[in-house]
DRENKOL-793729 format. One record per residue: residue in one letter; x, y, z of N, C-alpha, C, CB in turn. Coordinates in steps of 0.001 Angstrom, whole numbers, plus 500000, padded with zeros to 6 digits. Each point is the difference from the previous one (the first is absolute). Glycine has a CB too. Layout:
N
aXYZXYZXYZXYZ ...
***
This chain:
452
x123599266034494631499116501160499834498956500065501105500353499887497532 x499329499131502649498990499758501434500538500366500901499032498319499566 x501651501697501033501130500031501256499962501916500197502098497224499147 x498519502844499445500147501572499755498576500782500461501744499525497779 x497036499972501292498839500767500289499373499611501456499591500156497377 x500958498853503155499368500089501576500698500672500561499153498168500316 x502158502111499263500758500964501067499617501757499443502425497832500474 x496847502320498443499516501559499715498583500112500857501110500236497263 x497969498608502775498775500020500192500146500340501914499095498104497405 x502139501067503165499784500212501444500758501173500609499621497598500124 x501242502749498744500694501894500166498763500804500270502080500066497988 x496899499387501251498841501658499106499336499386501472499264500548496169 x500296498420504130498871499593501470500793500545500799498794497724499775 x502476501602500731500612500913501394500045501558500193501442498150499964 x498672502415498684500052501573500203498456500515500042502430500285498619 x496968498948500925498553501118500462499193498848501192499335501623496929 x501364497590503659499556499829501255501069500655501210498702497799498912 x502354503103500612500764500926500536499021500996500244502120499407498956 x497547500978499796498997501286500208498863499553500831500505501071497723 x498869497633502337498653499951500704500112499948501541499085498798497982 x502140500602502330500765500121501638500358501524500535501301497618499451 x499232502655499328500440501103500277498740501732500197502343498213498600 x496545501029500976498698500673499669499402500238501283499634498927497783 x500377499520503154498775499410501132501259500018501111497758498013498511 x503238502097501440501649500182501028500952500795499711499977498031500365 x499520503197499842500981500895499412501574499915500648497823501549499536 x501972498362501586501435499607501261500875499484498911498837499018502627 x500293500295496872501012498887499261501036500872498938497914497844500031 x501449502832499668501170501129498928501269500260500572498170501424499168 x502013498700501805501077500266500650501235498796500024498249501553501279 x501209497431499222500786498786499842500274499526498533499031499394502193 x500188500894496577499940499804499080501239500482499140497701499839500676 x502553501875499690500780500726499582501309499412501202498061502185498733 x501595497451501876501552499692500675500207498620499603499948501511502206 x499279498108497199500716498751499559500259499386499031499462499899501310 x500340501640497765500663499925498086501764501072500406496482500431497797 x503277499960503190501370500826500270500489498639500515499562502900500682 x500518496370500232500913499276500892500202498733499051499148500930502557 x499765498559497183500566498598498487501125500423499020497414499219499592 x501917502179499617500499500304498920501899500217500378497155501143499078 x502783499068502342501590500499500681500568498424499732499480502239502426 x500462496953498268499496498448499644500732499950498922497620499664500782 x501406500103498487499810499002499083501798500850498963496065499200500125 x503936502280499546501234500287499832501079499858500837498913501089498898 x501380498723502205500891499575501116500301498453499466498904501669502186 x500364497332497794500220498736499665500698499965498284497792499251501945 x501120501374497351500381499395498838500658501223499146498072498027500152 x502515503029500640501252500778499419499727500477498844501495498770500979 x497367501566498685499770500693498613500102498747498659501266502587501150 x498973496142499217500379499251498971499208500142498451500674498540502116 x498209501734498326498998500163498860499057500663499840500457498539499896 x500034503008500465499571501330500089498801499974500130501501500824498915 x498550498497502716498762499916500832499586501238500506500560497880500605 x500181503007499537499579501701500290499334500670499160501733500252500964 x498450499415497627498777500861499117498605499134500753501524500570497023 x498336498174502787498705499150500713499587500938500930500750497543499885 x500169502417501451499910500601501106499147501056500147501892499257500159 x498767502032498871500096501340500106498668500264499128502804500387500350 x496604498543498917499164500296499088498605499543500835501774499725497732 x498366499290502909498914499617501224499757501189501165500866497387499706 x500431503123500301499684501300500673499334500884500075501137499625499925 x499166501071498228499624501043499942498501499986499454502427500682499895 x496798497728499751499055499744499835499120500129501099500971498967498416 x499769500944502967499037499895501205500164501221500948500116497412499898 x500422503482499306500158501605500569498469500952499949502812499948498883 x496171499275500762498793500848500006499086499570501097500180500376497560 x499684498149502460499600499409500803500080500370501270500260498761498557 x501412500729501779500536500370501280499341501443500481502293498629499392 x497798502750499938499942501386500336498326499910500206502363501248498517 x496887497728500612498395500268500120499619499477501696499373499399496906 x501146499174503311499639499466500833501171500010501872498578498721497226 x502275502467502478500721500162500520500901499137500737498689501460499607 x501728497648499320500963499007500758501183500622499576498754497718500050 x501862503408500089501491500499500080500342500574501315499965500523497621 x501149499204502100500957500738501199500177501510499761501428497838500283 x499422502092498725499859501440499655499368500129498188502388500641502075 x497272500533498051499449500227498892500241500186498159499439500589502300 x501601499450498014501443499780498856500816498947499910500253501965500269 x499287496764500413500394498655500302500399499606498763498570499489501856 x500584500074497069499411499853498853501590500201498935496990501034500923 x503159500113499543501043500492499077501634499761500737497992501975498954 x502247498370502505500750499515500855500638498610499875498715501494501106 x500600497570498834499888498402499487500283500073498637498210499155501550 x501345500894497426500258500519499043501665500096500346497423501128499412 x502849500273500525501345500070499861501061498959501156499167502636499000 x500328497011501998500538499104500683500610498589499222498399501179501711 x500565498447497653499997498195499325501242500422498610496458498817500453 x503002502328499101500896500045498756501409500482500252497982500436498689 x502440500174502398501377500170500746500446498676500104499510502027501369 x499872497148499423500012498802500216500626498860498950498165500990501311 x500649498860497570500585499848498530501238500658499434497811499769499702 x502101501611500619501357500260499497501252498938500727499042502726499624 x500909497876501345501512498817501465499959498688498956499081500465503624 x500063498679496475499893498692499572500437499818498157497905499762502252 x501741501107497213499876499796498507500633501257499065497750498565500606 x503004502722499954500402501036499551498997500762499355501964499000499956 x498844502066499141499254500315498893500935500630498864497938500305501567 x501209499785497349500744500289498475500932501511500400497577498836498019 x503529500708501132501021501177499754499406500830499351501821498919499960 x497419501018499147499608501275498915498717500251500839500972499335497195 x498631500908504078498874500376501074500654501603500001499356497334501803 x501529503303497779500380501089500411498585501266500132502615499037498852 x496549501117500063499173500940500110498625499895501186500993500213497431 x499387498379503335499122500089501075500488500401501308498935498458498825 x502846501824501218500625500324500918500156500934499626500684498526500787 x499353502271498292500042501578499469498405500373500934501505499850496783 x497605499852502720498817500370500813499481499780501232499759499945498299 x501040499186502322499841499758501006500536501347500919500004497388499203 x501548502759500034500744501349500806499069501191500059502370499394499118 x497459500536499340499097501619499719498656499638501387500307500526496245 x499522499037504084498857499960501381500666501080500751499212497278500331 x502045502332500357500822500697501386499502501260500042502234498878499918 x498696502035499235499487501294500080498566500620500287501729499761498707 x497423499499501066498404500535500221500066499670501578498459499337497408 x501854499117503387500323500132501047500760500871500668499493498396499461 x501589502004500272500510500886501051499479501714499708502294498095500268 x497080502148498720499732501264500266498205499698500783501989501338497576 x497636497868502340498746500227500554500463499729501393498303499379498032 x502668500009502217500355500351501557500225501097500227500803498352500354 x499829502532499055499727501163500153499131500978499946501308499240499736 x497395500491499069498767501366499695499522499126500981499410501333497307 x500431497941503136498308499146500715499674500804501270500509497160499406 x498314503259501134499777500488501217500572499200501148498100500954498981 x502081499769501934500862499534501008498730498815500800501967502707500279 x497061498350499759498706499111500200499762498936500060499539501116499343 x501027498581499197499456498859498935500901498754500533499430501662497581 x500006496842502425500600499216500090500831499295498837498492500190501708 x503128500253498549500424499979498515499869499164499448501158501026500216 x499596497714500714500216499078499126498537498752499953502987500649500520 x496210499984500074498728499353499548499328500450498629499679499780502443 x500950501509497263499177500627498936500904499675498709498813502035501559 x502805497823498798500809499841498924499598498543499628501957501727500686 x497944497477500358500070498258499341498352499573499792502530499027501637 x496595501730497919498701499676499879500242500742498385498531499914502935 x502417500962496620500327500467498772500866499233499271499597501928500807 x501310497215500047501100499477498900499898498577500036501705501854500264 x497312497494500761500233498812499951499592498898498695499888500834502414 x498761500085496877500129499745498375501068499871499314498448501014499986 x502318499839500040500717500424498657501096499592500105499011501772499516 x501360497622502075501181499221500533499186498536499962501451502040501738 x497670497352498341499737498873499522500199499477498481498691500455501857 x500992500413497683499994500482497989501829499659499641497679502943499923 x502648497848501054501843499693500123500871498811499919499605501507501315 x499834497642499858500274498799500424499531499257498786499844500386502559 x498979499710497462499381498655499611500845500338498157496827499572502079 x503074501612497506501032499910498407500940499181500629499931502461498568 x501223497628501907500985499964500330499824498637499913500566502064501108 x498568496992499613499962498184500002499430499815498310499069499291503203 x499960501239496805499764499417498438500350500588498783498377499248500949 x502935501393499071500215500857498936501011498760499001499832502899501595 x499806496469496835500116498977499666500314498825500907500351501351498306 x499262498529502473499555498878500645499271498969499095499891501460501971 x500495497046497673499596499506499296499182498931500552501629500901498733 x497319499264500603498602498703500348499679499828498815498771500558502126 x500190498341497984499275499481498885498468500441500022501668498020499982 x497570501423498725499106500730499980498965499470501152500603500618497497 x499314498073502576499390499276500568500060500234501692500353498606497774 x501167501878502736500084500965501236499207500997499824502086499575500478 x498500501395498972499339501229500266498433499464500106501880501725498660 x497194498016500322498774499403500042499999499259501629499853499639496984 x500535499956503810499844499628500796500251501119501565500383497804498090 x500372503452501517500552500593500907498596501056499974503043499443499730 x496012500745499073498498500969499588499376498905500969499823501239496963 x499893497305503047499471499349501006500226500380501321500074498505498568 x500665501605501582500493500339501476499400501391500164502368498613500068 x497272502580499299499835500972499950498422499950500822501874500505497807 x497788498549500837498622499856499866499049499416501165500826499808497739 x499793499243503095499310499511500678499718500764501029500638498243499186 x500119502428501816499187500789501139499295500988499182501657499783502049 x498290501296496903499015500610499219498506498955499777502297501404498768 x497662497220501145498713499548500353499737500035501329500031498746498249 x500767501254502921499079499922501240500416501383499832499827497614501686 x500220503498498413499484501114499964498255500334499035503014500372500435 x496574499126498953499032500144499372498990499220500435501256500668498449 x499370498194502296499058498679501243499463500931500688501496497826500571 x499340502723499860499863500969501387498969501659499306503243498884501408 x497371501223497946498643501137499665498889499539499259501522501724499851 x498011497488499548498752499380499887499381499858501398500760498808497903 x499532500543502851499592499702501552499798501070500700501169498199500092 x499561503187500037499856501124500152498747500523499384502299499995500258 x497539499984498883499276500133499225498742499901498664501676500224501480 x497936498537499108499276499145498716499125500848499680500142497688500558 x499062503245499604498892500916499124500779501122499524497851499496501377 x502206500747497764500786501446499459498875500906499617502216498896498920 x496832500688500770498681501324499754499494500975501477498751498042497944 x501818500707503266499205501116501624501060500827499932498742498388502101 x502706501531497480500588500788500548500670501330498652500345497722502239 x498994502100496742500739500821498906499352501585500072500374497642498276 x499334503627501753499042500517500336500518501554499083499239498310502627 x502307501461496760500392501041499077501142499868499000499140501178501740 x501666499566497909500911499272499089501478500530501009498387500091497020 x501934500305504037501223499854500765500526498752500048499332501640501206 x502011497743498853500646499135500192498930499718501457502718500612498511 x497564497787501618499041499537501156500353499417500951498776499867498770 x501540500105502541500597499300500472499285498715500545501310501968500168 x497530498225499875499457498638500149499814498645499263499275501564500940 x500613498710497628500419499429499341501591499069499529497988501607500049 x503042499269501179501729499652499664500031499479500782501194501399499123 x497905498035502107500538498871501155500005501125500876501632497897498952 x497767503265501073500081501140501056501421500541500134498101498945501311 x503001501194496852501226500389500481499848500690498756501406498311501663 x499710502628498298500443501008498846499890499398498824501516501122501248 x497637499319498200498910499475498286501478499771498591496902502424500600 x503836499054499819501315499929499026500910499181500498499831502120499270 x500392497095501825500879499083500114499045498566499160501426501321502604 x497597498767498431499396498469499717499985500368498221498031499187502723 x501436501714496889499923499791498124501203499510499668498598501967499278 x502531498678500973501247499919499536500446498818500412500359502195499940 x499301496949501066500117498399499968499499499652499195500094499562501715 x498474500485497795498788498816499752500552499871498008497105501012502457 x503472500458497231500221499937498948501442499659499627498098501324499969 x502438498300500646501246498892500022499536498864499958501382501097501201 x497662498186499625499306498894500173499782499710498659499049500383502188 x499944500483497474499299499666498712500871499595498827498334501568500740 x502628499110498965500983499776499138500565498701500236500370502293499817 x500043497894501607500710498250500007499093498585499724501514501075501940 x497288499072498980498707499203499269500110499828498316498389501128501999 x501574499656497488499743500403498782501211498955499220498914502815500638 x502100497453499652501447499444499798499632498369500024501587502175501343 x497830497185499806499995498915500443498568499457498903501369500593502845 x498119499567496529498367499797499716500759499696498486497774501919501791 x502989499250497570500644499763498712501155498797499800499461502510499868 x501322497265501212501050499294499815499607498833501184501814502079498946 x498209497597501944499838499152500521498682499485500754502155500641499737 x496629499518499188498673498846500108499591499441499042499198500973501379 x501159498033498575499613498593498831499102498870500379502244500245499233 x497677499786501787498831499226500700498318500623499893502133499362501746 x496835500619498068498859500701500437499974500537501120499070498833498869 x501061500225502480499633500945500951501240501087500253498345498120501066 x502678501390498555500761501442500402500014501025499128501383498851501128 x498389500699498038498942501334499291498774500823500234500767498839498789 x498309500362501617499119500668501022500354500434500845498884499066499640 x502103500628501517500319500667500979500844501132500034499514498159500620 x501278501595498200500322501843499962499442500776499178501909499685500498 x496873499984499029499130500940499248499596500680501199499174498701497850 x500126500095503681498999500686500485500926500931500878497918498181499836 x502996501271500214501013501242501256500815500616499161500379498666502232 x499467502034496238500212500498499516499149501521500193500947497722498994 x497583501230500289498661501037499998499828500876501627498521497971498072 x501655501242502793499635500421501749500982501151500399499355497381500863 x501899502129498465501378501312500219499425501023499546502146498878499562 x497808500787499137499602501273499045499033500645500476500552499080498156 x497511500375502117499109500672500493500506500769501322498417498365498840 x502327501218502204500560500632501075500602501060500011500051498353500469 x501109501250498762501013501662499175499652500681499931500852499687498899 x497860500248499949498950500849500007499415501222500344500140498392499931 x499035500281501348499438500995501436500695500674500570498843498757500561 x502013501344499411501017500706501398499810501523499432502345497873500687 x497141502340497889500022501576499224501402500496500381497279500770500254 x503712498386499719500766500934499824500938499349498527499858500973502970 x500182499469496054500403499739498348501291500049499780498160500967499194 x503175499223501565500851499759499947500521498575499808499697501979500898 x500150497101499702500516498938500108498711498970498607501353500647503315 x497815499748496685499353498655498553500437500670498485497206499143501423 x502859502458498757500871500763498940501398499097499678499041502525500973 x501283497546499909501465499166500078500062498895499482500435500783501756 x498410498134498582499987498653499645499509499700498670499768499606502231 x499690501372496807499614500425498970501212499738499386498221501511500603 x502302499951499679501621499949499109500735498892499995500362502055500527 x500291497485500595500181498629500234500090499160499018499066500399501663 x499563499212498352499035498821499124500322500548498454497615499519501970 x502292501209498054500249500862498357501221499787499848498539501965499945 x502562498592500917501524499478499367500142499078499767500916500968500775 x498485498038500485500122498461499946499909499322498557498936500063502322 x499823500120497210499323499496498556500936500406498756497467500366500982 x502927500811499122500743500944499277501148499242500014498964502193500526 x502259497922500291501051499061500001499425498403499014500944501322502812 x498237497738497938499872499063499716499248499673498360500245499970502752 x499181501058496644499752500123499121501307500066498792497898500812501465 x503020499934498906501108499585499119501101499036500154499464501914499618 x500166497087501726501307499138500024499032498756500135502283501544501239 x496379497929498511499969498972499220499545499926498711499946499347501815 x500262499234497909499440499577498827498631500132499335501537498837500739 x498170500756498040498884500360499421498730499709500654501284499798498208 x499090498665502100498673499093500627499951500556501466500299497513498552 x500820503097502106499707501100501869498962500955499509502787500368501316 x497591500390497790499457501243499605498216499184500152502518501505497992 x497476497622501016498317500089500177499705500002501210499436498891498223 x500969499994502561499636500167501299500035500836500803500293498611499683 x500666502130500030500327501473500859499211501143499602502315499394500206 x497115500542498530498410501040499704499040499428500312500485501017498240 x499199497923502273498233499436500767500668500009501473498454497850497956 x502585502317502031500019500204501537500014501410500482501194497937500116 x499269503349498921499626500800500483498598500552500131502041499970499539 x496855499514498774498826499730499839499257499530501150500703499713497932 x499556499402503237499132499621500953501166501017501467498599496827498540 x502310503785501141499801500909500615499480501626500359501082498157499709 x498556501853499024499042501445500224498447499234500196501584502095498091 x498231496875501270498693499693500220499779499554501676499842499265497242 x501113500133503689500019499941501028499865501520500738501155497713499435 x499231503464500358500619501135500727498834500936499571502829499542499963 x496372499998498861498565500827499908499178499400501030499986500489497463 x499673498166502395499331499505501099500284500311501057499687498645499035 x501696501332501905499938500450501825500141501169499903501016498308501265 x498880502809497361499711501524500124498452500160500295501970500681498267 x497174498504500818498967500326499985499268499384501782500209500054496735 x500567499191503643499499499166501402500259500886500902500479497687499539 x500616503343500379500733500859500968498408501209499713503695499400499679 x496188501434499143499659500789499950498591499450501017501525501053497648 x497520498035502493499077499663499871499959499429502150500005499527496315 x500957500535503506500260499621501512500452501477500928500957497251499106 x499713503570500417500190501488500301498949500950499642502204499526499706 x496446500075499370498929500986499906500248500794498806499652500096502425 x501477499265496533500916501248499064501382501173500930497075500153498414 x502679499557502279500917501147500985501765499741499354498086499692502872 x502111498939496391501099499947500184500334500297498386500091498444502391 x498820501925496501500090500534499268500404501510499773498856498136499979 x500393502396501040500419501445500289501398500266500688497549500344500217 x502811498594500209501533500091501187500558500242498402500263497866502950 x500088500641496016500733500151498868499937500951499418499938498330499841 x498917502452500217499740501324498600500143500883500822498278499383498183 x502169500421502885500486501570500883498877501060500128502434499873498976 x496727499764501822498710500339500195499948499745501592499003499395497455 x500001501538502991499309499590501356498746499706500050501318501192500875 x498013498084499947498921499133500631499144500670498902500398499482502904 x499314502298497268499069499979498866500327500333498908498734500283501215 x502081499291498237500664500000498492500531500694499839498949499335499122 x501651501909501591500532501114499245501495499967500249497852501419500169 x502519499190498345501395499692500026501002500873501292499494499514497134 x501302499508503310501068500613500970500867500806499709499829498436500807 x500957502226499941500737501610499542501339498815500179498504503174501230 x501960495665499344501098499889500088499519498820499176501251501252502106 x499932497929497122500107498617499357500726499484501672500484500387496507 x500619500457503936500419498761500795499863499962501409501448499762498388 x497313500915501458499675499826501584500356501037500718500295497839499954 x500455503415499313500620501155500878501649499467500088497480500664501667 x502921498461498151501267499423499989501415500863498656498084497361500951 x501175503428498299500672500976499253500601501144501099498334499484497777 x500855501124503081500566501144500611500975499326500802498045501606499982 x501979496999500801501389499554500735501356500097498303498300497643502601 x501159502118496848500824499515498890500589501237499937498741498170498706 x500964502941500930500001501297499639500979500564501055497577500075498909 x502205499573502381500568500311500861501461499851499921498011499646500924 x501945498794498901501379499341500236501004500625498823498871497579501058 x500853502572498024500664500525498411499946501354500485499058498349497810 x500326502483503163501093501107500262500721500290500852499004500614499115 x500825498166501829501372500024500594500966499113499522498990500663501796 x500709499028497436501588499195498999500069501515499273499573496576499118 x500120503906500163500585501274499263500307501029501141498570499658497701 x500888500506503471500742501072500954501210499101500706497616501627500598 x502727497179499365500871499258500475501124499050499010498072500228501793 x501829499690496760500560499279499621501199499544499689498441500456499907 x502241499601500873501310499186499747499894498376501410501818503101498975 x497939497275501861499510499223501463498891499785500329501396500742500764 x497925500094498789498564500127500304499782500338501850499444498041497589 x499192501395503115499384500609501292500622498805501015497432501353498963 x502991497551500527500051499019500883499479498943500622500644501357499872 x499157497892500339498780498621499756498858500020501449502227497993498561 x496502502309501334499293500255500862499966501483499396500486498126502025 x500253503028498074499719501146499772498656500305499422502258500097499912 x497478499727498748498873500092498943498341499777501197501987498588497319 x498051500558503459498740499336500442500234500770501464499688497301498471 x501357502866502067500019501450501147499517501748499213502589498444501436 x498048501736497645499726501239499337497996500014499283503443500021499283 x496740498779500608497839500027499918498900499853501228500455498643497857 x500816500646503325499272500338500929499687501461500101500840498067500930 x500249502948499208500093501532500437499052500368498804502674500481501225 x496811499102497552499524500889498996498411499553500457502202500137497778 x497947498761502280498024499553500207499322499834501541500303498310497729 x501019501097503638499591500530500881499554498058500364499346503436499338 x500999495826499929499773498913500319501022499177498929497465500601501076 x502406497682499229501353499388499570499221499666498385501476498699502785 x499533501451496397499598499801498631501500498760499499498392503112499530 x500654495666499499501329499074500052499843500059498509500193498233502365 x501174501931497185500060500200498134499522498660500063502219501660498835 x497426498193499860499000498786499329501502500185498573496036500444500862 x504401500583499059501013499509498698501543499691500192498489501481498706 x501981497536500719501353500188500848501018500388498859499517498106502044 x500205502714497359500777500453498743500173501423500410499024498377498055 x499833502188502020500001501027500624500519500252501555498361500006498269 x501555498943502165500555500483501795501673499704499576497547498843502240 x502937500289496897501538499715499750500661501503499704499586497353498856 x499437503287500075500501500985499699500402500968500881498990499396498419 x500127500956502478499656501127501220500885499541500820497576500552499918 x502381498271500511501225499976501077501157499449500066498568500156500888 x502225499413497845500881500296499096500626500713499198499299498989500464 x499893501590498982500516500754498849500730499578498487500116501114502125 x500582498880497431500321499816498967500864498633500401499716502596498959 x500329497138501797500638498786500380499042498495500375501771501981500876 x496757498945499349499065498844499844499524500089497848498743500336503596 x501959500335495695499581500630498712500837498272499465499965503779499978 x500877496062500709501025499181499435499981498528500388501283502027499969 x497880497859501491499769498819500867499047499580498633500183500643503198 x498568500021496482499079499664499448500382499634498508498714501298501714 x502382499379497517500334499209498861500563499164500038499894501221499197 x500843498284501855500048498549500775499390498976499410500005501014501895 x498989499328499145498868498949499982499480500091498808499427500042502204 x500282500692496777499552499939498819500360499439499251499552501274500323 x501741499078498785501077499388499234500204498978500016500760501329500108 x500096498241501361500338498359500103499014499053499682501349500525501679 x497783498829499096498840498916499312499687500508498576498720499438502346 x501195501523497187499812499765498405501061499839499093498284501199500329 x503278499655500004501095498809499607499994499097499844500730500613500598 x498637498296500476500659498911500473499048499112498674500756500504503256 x497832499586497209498925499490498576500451500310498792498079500363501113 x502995500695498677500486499831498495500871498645499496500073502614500218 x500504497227501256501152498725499524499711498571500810502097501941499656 x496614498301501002499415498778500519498614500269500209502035499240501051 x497052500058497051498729500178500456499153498795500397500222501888498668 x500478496652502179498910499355500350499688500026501300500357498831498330 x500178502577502153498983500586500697498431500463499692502133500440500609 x497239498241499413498788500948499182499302500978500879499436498078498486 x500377501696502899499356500874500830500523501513500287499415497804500864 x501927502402499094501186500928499590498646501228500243502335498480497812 x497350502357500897499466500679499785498797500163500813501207499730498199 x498077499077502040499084499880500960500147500762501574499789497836498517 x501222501200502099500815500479501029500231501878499940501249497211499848 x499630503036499192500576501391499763498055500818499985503224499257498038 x496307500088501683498564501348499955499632499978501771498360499309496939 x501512499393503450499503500139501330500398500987500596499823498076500156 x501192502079499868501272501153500782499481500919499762502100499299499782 x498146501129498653500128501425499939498335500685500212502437499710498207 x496386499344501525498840500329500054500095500287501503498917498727497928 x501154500358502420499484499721501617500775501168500991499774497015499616 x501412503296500505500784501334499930499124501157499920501809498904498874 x497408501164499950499445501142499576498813500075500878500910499955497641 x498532499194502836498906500233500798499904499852501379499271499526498221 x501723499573501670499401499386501865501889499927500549496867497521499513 x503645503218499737501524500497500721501105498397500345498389502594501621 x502203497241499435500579499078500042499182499613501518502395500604498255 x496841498938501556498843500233501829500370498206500220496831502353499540 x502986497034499269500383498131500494501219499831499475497720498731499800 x502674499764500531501233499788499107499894499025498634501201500346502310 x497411499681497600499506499802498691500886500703498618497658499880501487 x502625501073498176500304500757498793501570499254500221498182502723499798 x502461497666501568501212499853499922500568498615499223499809501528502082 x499476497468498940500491498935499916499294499460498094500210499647503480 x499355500815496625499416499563498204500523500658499051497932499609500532 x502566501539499712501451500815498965500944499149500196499790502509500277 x500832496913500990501198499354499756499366498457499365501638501477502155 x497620497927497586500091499036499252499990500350498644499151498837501651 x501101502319497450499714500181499051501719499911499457497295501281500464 x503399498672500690501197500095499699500693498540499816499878502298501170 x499142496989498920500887498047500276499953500136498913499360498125501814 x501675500696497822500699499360498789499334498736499490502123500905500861 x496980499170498568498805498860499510501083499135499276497420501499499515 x502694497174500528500901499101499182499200498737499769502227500932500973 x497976498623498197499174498797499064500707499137498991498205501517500113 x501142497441499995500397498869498845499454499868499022500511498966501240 x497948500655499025498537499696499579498928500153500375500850499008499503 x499365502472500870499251500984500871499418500573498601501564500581502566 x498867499551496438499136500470498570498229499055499865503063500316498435 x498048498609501567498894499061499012499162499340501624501930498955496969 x498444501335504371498714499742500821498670501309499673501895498718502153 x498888501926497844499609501704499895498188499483498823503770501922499835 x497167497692499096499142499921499149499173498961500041501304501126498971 x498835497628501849499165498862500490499021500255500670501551498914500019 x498828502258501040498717500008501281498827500886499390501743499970502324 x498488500740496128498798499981499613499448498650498892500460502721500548 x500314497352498628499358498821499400499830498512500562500804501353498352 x499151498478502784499686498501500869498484500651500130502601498890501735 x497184501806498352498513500626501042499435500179499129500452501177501882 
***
């Protein structure tokens, strides 16, 4: 057990002395990101997928896809997701995948058609295939990565380890914006998403990390700290995520980690035992009592401003004409060109060329339900019951998936707000699809609360 907790304690130090190098040497980002691509090639080249080292991989990845874009250590800007589908191709060669994968190769096809007609509507202008693969490289990552973990079988104690992997560059991302940023009162001054507060990068990406973070923290604090101090230590980089999330004012992504946390409890509430259950109501008990406290620290550090962000208010209280920011009229948009287009829809890129011509500047959907529709058509109507259906099938006939549901909200929330912009949503829908398998995965289940 010693062995174990020195090897968690010098994970959590190396990654936020990532962030503190990476804070005072930014250069260094660059080499950093080239050298989770060139190992990770590595380390699957050598050891052939033996022990579906590519979810590890791909999950370290897509954990350090915010970072990289804040501190500009990418090559290109869709790397994130590129890699991504690279490692899990990769995994596929080495390790196949399930015969009954058919409805991720059904959706994969239904993509084509939006490609080749937007080769066709797209302005000649327009750089196509820069505009087509900045649209599909989501939803073709989302593709792949089903395709490797679609019943793919791990244990619980993997998966729990593959959210580690997630988790750790999401702490040096938060190294790194603390350092950016240690006063949050000089720089808060209204209730707009902030960018100074996000590490000086897009507030709805960084939220939509920090509240993945939080959840996985969250994960790790319930099930694996039995010691004091590692209990303290993911309280306090629990509490620091959370106050951060926060700040960024933008409510998409701690909304998320909410639900999350709620399924989480929810699931686990009916699959242990009597003596979990107590423990599992004082643990949610010291989690609202935790989440009043860094509300009330947030409000008090923002001036109240971030009270008014939640109640949809501006600086001087008065209520806003939009809930989502003005993000209804793109919405609005896209749903009529799926009804003036629906069988094919406009074509991928189309939707965000056709708002250029309407507003006169570049507008990027924030929903990707709505852009499936528009530049699909009834064929993105069908991609999307896809993705719906399957992972909740699958939890009918395999529920020790407990995160399952968890996973399945990230997506579809995160979708709804902040589109497919990381490969965050993607790659965390397809774990909803592994095949959780166990021995005495019940009765640990029910130990790691009653030991504590």
């Amino acid at each position: 057990m010693k062995t174990k907790n020195l090897s968690y304690s010098s994970i959590i130090l190396l990654h936020i002395a990532f962030g503190v190098v990476i804070f005072f040497y930014s250069k260094l980002s660059v080499p950093y990101g080239l050298g989770i691509l060139s190992i990770s090639f590595l380390i699957i080249l050598k050891t052939q997928n033996s022990k579906n080292q590519v979810l590890y991989i791909a999950a370290y990845a897509m954990g350090s896809e915010v970072i990289l874009r804040m501190t500009g250590g990418i090559v290109l800007y869709e790397i994130g997701k590129y890699s991504i589908i690279f490692f899990m191709l990769m995994g596929i060669y080495f390790s196949g995948f399930s015969k009954n994968s058919f409805p991720y190769w059904t959706y994969i096809v239904i993509l084509i058609p939006g490609i080749i007609v937007a080769s066709i509507t797209l302005n000649l202008n327009a750089n196509i295939i820069k505009s087509i693969s900045f649209n599909i490289s989501g939803p073709i990552c989302l593709g792949v990565s089903a395709l490797y973990c679609y019943q793919r079988r791990i244990t619980l104690k993997e998966l729990d380890n593959v959210m580690l992997a997630m988790l750790c560059p999401i702490i040096t991302t938060v190294t790194y914006m603390y350092l950016y940023t240690p006063s949050i009162k000089e720089v808060i001054t209204g209730t707009d998403s902030n960018f100074e507060t996000s590490g000086g990068f897009g507030p709805n990406q960084v939220s939509t990390i920090l509240g993945l973070g939080v959840f996985l923290i969250f994960t790790r604090l319930i099930f694996h700290s039995k010691e004091k101090w590692v209990i303290v230590t993911n309280i306090v980089i629990l509490l620091i995520m959370t106050f951060r999330g926060i700040v960024t004012f933008s409510r998409g992504g701690m909304i998320c980690a909410i639900v999350m946390i709620i399924l989480l409890m929810t699931v686990l509430f009916f699959v242990t035992n009597r003596s979990a259950k107590v423990k599992l109501l004082w643990t949610i008990v010291f989690s609202i009592f935790a989440f009043l406290i860094i509300w009330s620290y947030s409000s008090n550090q923002t001036n109240g401003f971030i009270d008014k962000r939640y109640a949809n208010e501006d600086a001087a209280g008065r209520a806003k004409s939009s809930m989502l920011t003005g993000r209804e009229e793109i919405m609005g948009g896209e749903i009529n060109m799926f009804l003036e287009n629906p069988i094919i829809g406009v074509g991928i890129g189309k939707a965000k060329e056709n708002r250029m011509e309407t507003f006169g500047h570049t507008v990027a959907s924030h929903n990707e339900i709505t852009r499936m529709l528009a530049e699909h058509g009834m064929l993105g109507v069908l991609a999307l019951l896809i993705l719906i259906i399957t992972p909740l099938a699958l939890y009918m006939n395999n529920r020790k998936n407990i995160y399952l549901l968890s996973f399945f909200a990230f997506w579809i929330l995160t979708i709804n707000h902040a589109a497919m912009r990381l490969a965050a949503p993607a790659f965390v829908y397809a774990l909803s699809l592994l095949h959780v398998y166990s021995i005495e995965e019940q009765k640990k289940l029910n130990q790691n609360f009653e030991e504590k």
